[in-house]
Short mmCIF file of the C-alpha atoms (twelve columns), coordinates in Angstrom:
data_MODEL
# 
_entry.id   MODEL 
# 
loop_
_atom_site.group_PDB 
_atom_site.id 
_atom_site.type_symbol 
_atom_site.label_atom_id 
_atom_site.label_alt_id 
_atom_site.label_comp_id 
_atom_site.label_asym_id 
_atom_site.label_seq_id 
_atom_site.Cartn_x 
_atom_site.Cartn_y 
_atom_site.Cartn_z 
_atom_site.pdbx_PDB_model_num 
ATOM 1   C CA . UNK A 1   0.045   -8.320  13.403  1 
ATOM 2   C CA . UNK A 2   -2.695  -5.678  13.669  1 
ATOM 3   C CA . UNK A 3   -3.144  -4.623  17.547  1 
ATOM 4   C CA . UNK A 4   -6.798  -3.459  18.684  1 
ATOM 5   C CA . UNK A 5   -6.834  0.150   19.144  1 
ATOM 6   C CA . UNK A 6   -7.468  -0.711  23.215  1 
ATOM 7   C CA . UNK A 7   -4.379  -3.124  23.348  1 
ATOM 8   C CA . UNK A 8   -2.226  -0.025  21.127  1 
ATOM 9   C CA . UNK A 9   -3.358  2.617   24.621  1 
ATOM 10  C CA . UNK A 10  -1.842  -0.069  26.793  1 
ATOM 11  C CA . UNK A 11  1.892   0.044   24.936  1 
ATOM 12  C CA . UNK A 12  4.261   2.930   24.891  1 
ATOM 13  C CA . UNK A 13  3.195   5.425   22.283  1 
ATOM 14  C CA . UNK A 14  6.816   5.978   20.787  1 
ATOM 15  C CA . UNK A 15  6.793   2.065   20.288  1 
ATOM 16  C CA . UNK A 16  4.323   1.372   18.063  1 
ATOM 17  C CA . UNK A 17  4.279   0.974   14.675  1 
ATOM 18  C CA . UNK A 18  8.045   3.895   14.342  1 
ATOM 19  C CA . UNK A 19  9.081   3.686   10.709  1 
ATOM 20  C CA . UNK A 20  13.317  3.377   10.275  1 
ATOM 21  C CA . UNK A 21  15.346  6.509   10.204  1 
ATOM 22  C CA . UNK A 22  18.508  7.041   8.555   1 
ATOM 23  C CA . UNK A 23  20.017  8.424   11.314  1 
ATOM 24  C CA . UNK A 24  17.765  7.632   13.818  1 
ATOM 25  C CA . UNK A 25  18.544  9.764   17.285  1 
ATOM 26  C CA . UNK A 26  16.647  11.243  20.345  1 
ATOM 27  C CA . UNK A 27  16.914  14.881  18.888  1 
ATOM 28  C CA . UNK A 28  15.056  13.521  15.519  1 
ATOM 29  C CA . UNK A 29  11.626  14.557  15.315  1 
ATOM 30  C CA . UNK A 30  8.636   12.804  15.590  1 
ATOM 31  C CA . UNK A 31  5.166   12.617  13.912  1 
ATOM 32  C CA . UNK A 32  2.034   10.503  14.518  1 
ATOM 33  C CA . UNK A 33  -0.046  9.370   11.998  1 
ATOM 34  C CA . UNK A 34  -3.559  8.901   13.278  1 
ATOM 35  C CA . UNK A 35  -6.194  6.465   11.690  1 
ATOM 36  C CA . UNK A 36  -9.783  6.391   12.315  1 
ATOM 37  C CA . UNK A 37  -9.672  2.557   12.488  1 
ATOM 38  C CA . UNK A 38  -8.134  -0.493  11.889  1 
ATOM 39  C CA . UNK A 39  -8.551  -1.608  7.944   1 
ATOM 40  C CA . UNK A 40  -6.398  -2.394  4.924   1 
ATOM 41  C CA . UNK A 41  -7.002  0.969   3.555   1 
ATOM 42  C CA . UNK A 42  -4.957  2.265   6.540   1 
ATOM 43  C CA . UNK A 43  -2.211  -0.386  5.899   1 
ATOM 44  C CA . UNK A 44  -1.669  0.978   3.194   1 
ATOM 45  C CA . UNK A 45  -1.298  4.198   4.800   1 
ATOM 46  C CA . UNK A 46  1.152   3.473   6.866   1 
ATOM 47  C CA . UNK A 47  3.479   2.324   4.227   1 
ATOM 48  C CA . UNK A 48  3.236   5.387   2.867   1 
ATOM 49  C CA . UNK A 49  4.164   7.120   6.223   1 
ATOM 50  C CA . UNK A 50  7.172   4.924   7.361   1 
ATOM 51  C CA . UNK A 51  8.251   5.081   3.528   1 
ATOM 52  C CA . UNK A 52  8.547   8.979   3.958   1 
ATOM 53  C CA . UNK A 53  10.019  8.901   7.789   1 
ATOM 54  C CA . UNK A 54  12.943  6.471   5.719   1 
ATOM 55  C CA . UNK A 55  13.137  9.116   3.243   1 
ATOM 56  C CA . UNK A 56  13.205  12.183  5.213   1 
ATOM 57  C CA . UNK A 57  15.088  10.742  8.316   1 
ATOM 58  C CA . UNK A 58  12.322  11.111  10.894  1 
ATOM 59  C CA . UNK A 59  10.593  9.158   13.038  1 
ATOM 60  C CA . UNK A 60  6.884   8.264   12.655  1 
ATOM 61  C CA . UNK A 61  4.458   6.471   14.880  1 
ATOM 62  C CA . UNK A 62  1.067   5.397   13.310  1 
ATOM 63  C CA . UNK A 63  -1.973  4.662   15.317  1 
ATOM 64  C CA . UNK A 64  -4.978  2.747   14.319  1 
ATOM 65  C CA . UNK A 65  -7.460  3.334   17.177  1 
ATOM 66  C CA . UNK A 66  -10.371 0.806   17.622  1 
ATOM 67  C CA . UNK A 67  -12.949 4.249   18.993  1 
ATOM 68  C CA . UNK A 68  -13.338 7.968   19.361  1 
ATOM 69  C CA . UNK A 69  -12.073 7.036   22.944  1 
ATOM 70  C CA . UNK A 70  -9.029  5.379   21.222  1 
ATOM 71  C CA . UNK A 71  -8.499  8.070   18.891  1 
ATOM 72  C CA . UNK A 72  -8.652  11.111  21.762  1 
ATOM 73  C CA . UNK A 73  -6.510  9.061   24.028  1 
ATOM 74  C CA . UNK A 74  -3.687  8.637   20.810  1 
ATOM 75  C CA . UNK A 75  -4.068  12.617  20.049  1 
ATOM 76  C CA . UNK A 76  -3.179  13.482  24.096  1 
ATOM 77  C CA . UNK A 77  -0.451  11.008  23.891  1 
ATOM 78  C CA . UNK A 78  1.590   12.211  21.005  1 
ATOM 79  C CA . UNK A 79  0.986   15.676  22.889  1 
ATOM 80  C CA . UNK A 80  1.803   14.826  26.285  1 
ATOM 81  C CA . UNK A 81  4.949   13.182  24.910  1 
ATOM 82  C CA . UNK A 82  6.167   15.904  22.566  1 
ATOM 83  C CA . UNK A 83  5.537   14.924  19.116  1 
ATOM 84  C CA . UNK A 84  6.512   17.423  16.372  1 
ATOM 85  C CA . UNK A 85  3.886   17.376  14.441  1 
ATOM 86  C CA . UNK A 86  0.062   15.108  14.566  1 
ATOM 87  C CA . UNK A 87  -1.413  14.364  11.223  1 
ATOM 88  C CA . UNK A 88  -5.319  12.847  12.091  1 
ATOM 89  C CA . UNK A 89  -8.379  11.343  10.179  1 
ATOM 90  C CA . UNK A 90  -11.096 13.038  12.539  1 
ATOM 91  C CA . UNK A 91  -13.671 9.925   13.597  1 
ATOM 92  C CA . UNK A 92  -16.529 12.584  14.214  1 
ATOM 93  C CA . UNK A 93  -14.965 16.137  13.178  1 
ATOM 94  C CA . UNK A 94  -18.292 18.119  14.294  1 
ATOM 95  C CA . UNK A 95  -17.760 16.715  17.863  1 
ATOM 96  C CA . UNK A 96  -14.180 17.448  17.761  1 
ATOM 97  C CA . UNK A 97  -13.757 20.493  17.145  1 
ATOM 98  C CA . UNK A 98  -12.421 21.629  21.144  1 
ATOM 99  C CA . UNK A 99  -10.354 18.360  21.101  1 
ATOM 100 C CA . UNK A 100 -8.516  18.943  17.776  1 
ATOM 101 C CA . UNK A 101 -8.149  22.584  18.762  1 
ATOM 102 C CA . UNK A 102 -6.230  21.159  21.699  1 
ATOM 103 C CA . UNK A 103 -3.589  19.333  19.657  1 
ATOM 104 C CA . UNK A 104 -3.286  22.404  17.616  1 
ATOM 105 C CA . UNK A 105 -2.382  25.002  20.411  1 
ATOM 106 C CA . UNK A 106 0.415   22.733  21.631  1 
ATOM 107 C CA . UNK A 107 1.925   21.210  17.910  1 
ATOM 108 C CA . UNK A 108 1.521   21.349  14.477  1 
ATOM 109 C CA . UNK A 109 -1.962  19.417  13.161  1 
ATOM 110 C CA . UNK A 110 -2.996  18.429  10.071  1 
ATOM 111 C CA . UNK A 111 -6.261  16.610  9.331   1 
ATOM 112 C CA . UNK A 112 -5.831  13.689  6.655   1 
ATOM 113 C CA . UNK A 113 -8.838  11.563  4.370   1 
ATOM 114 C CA . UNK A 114 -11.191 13.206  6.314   1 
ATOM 115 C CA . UNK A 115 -11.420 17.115  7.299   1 
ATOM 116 C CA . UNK A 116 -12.358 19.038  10.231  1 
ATOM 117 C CA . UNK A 117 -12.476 22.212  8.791   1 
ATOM 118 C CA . UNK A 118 -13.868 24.252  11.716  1 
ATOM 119 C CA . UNK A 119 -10.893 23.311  13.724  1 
ATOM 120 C CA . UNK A 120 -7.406  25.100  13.692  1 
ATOM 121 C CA . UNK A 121 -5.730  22.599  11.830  1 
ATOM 122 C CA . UNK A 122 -3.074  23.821  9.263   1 
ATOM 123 C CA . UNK A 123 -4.298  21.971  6.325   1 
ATOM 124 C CA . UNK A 124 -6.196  19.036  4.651   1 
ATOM 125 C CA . UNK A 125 -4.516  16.304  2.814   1 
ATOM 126 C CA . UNK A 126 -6.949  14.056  0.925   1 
ATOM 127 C CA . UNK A 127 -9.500  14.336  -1.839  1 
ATOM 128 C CA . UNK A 128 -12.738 16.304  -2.429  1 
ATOM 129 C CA . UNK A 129 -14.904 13.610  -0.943  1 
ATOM 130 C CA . UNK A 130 -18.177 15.219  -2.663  1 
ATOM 131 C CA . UNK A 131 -16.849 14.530  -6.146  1 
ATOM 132 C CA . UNK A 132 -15.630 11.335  -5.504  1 
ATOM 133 C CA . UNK A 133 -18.923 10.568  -4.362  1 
ATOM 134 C CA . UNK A 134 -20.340 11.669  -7.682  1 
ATOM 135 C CA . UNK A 135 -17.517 9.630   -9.443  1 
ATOM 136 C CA . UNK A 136 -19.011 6.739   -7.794  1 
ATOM 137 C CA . UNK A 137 -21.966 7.678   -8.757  1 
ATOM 138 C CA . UNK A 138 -20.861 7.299   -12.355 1 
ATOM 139 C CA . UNK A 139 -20.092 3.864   -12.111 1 
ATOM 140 C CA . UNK A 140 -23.661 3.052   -10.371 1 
ATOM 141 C CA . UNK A 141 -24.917 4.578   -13.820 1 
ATOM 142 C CA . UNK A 142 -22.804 2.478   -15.865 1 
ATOM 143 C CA . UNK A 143 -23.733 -0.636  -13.564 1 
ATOM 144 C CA . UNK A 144 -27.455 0.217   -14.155 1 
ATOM 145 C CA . UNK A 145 -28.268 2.380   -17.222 1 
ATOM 146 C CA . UNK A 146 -32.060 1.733   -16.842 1 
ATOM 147 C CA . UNK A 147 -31.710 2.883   -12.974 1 
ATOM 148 C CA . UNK A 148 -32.895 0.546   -10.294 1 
ATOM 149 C CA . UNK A 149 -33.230 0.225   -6.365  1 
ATOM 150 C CA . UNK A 150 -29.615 0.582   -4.457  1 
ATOM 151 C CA . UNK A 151 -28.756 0.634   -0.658  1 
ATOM 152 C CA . UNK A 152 -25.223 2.139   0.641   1 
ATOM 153 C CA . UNK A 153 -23.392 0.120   3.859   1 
ATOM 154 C CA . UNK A 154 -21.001 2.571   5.208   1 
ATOM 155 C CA . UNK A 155 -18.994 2.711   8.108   1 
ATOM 156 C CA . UNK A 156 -19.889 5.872   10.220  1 
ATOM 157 C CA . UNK A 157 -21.827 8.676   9.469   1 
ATOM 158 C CA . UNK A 158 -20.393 11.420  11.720  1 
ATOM 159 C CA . UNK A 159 -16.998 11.615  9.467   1 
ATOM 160 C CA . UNK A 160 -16.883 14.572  7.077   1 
ATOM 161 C CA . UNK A 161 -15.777 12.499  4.078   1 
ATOM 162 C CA . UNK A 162 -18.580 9.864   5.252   1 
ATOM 163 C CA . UNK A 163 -21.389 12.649  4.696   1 
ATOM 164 C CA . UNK A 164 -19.892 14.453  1.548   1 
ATOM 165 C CA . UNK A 165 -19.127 11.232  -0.132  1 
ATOM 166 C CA . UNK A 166 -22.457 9.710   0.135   1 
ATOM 167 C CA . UNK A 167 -24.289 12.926  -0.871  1 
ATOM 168 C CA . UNK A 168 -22.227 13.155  -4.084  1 
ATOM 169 C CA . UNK A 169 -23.308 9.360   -5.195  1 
ATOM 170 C CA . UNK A 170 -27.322 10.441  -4.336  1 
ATOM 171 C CA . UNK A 171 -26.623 13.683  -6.232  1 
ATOM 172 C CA . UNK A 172 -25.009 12.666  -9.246  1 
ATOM 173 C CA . UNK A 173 -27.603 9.589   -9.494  1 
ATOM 174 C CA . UNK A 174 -30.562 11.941  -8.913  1 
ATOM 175 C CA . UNK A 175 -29.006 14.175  -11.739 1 
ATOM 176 C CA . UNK A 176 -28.966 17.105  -9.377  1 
ATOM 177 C CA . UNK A 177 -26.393 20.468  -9.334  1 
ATOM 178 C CA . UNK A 178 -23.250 20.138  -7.213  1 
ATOM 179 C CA . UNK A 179 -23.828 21.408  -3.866  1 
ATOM 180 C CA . UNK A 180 -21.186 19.734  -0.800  1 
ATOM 181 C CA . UNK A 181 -23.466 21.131  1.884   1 
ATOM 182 C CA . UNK A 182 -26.584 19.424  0.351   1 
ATOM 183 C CA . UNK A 183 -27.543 16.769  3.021   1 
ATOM 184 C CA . UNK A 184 -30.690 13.567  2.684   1 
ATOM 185 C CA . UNK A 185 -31.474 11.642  5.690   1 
ATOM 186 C CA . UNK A 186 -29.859 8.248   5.948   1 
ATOM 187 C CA . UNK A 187 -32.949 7.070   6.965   1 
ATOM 188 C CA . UNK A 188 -35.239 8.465   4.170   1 
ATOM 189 C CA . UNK A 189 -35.979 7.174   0.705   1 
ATOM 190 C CA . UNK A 190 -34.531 9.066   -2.168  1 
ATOM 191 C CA . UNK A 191 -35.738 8.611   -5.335  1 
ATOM 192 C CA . UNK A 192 -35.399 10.843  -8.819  1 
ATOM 193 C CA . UNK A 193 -33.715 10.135  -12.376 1 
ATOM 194 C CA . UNK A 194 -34.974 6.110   -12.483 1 
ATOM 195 C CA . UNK A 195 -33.233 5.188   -9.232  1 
ATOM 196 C CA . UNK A 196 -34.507 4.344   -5.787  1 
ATOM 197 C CA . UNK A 197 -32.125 4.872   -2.871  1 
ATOM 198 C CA . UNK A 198 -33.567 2.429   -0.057  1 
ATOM 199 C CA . UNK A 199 -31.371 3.699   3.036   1 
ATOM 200 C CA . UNK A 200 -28.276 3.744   4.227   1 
ATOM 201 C CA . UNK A 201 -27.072 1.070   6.637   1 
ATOM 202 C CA . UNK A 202 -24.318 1.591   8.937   1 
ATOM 203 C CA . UNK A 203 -21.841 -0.739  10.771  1 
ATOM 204 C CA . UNK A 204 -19.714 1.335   13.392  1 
ATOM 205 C CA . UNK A 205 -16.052 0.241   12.005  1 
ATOM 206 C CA . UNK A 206 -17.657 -2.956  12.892  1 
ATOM 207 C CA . UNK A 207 -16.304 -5.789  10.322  1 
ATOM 208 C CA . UNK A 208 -19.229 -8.688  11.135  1 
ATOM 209 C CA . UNK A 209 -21.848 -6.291  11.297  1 
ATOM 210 C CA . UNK A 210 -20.549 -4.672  7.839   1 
ATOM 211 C CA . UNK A 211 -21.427 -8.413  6.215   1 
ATOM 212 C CA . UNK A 212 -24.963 -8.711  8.878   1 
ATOM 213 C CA . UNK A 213 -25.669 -5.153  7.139   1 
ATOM 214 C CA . UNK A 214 -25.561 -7.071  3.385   1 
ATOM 215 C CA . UNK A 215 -27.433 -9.959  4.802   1 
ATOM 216 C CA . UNK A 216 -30.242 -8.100  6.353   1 
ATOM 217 C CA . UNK A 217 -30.299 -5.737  3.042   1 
ATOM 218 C CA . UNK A 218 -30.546 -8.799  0.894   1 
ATOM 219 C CA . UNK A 219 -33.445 -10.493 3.618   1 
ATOM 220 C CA . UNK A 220 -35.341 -7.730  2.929   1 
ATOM 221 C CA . UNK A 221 -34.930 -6.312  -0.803  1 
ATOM 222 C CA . UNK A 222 -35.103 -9.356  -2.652  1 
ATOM 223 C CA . UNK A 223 -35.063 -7.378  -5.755  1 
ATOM 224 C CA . UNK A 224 -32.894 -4.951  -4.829  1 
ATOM 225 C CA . UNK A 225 -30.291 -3.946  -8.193  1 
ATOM 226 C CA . UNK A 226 -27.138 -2.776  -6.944  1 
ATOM 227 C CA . UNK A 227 -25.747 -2.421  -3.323  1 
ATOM 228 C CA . UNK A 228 -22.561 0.414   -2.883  1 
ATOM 229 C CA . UNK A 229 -19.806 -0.095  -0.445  1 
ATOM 230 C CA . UNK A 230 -18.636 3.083   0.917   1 
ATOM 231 C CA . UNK A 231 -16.233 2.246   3.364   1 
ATOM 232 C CA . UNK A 232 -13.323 0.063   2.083   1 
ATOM 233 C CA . UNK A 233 -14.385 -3.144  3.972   1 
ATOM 234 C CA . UNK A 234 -17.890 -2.575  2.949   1 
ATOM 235 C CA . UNK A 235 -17.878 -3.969  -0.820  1 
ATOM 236 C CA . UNK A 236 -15.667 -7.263  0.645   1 
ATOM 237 C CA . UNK A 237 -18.606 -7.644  3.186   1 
ATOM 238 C CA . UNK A 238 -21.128 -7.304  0.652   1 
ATOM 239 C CA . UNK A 239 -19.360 -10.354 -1.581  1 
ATOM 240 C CA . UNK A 240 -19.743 -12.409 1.130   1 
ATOM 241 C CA . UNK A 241 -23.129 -12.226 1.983   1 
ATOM 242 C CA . UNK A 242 -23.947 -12.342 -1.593  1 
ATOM 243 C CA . UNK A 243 -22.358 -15.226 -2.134  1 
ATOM 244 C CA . UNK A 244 -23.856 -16.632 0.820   1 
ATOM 245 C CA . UNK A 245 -27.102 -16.051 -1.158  1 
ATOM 246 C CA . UNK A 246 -26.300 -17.144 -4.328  1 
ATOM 247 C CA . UNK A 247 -26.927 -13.655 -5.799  1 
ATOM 248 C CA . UNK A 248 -22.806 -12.805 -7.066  1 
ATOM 249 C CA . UNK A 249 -22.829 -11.378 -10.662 1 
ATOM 250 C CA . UNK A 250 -27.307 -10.918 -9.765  1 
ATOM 251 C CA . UNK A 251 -26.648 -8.007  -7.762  1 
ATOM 252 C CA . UNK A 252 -24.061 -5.319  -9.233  1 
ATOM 253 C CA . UNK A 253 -21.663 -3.993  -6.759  1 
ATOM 254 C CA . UNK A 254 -20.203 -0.851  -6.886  1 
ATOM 255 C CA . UNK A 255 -17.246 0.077   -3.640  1 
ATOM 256 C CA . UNK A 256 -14.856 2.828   -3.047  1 
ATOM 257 C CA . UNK A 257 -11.155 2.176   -2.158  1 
ATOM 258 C CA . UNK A 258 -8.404  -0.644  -2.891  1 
ATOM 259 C CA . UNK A 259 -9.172  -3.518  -1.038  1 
ATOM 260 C CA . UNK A 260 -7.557  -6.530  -2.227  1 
ATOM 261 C CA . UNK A 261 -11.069 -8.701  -2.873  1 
ATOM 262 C CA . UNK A 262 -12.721 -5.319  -4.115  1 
ATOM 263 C CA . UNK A 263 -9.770  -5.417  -6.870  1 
ATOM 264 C CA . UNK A 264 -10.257 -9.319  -6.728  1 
ATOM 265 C CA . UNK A 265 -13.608 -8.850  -7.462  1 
ATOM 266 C CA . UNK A 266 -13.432 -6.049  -10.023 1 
ATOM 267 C CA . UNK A 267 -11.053 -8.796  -11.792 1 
ATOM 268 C CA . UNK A 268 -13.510 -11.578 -11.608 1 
ATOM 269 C CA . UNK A 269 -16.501 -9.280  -12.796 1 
ATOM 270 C CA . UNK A 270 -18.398 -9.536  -9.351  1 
ATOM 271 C CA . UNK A 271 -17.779 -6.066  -8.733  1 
ATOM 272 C CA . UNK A 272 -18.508 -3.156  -11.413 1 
ATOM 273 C CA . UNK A 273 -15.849 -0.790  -9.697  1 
ATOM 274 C CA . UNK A 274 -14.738 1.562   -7.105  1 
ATOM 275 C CA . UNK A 275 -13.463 4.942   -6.886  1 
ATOM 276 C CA . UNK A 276 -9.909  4.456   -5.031  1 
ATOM 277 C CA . UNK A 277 -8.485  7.057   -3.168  1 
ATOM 278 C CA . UNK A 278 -4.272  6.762   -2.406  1 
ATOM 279 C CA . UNK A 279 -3.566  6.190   1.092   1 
ATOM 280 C CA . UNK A 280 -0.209  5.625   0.138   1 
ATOM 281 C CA . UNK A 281 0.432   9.411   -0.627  1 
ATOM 282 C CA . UNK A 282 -1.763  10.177  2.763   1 
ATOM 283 C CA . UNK A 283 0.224   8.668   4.546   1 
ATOM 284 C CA . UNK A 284 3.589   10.038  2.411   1 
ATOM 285 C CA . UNK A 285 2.221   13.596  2.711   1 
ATOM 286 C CA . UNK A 286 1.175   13.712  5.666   1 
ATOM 287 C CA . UNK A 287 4.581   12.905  7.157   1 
ATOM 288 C CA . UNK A 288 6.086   15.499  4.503   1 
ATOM 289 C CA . UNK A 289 4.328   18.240  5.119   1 
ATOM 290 C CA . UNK A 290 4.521   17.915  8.873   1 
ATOM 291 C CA . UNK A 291 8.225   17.596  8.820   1 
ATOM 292 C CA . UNK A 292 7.978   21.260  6.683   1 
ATOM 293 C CA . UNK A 293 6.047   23.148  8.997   1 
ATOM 294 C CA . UNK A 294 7.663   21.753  12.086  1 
ATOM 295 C CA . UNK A 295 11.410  22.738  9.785   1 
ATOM 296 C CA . UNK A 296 9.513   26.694  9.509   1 
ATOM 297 C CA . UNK A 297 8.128   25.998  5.899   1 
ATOM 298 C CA . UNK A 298 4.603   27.222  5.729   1 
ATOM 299 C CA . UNK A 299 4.658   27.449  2.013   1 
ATOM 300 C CA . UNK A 300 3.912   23.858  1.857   1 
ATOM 301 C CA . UNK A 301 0.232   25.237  2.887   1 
ATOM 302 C CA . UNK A 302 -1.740  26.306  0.012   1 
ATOM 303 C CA . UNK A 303 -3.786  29.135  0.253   1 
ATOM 304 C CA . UNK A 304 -6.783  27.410  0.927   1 
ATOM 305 C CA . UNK A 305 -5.088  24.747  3.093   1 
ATOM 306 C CA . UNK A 306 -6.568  21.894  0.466   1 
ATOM 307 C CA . UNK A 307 -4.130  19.614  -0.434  1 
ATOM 308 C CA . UNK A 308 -5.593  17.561  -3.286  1 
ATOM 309 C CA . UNK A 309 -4.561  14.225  -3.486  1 
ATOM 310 C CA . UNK A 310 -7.848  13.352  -6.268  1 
ATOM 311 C CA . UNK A 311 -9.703  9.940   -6.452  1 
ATOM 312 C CA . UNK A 312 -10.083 8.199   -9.588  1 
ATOM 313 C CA . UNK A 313 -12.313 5.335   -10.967 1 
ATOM 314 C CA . UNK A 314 -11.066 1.522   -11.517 1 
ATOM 315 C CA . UNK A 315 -13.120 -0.668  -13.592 1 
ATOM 316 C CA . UNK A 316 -11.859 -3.847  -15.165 1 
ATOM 317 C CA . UNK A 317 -10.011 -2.313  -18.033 1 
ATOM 318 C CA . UNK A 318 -7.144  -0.741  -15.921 1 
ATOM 319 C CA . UNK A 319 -7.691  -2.715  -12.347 1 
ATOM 320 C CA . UNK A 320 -4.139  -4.505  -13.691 1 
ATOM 321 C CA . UNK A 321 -2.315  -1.761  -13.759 1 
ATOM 322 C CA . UNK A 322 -3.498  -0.347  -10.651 1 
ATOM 323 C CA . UNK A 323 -2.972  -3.523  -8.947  1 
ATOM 324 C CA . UNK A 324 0.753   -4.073  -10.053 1 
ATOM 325 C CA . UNK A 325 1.360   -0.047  -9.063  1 
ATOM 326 C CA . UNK A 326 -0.010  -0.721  -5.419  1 
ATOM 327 C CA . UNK A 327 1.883   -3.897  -4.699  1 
ATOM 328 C CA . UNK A 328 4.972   -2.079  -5.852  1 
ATOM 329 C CA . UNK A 329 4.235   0.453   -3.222  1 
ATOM 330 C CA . UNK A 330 3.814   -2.132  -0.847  1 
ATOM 331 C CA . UNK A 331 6.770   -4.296  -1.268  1 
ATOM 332 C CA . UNK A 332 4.883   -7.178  -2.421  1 
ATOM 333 C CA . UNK A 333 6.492   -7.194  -5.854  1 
# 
């Protein structure tokens, strides 16, 4: 069972969530894996990081917290009680810059899914959340060749990989050069190339609001062509509500990452696609290249401290595969 991140604060650090060792003892080191919530993107994660604290013999804590509050309190934790190594998906990376700089004077810190690059962490493990945007963008043109009106529901907009990711989808629908640092409003219309961006709605992490977001979208674009999910809960929460409304298979749906009824969906034709990510290998990596540095191995850094785990697009012609590949991972076959 899934604990709240405020319930996790109120437990031993060391206790929650430590993968097996193979020789588990107090001289083994230990790494925390950080979230930036509580989702079944990040349970997937964490198989990934137990898997490789099995594998390499280490011990591994991973945190899901439930805030930034959460998420600070987790970081000062593993710090206070002498974690090897912190691996951390930033909640708000501009306004934690002194925070993350913190960790990194007193252990080795590595930023996962989303960056932080002005901080002094030793490396980013993830994907280039720009293009992925724009490879979501892709399947919003295959959804709607003739363009249309679209709205995004996304989780936060303070995260690195929240801002990149949705300016790749505008860019690549508005036919537009590649440019990262490019940034539109959430709160402005964008329009170009046939489409009509109507806004971007955003839910906190907040699971019911994520669905009231698709509801109120629906209430008030009756027309409206194609909504896009951007954080993995956000294309399940859109199902629901457009279900509710008798509008599944009216409205095309387009999500990003591998949540069971997004894959359910993509199956069942309700949802065009989504560009998935692999929190698996996150999670895998993260614990890897920790256990490296803390070891003395800095050559598992690249030069520019990028390491590219790439996104990829799942549409109904290879959601199968994908789906027998993850539950494999997962122990569920």
């Amino acid at each position: 069972m899934k604990l709240p991140g405020s319930l996790l604060l109120s437990l031993p650090i060391i206790a929650l969530s430590v993968s097996g060792c193979r020789e588990s003892t107090p001289a083994a080191p230990r790494f925390a894996f950080i979230t930036n919530g509580v989702a079944e993107f990040w349970t997937i994660a964490e198989a990934g990081a137990k898997q490789a604290g099995t594998d390499l013999g280490v011990e591994v804590g991973v945190f899901m917290p439930g805030s930034l509050t959460d998420q600070k309190q987790m970081m000062e934790d593993a710090v206070t009680r002498g974690f090897s190594g912190v691996a951390v998906s930033p909640i708000d990376s501009s306004n934690q810059t002194d925070m993350l700089n913190n960790v990194a004077a007193s252990t080795k810190l590595v930023t996962h899914d989303s960056d932080a690059p002005a901080s002094k962490r030793l490396a980013y493990i993830g994907m280039d959340n720009y293009t992925a945007g724009r490879l979501c963008g892709q399947l919003v043109k295959e959804a709607l060749p003739q363009g249309g009106e679209i709205i995004f529901l996304i989780g936060r907009m303070e995260q690195d990989n929240s801002r990149k990711r949705r300016q790749g989808v505008i860019d690549e629908l508005l036919g537009r050069s590649e440019d990262p640092e490019r940034f539109d409003p959430p709160a402005e219309v964008v329009e170009g190339n046939g489409f009509k961006i109507l806004g971007t709605l955003t839910d906190g992490f907040d699971l019911s609001k994520a669905k009231a977001n698709a509801e109120d979208a629906l209430s008030r674009y009756p027309e409206i062509d194609a909504m896009v999910g951007l954080f993995a809960y956000n294309p399940p929460a859109i199902l629901q509500a457009l279900e509710q409304a008798g509008k599944l298979n009216t409205v095309k749906v387009i999500g990003f990452d591998e949540d069971s009824q997004t894959l359910a969906g993509i199956k069942a034709g309700t949802v065009h696609g989504t560009v998935v990510q692999n929190p698996y290998e996150y999670g895998y990596q993260s614990v890897k290249v920790l256990q490296a540095i803390a070891a003395g191995d800095n050559s598992v850094i690249p030069a520019d401290a990028f390491i590219h785990i790439p996104g990829r697009q799942i549409r109904k012609d290879n959601v199968e595969a994908f789906s027998k590949d993850l539950n494999a991972k997962l122990g569920k076959e």
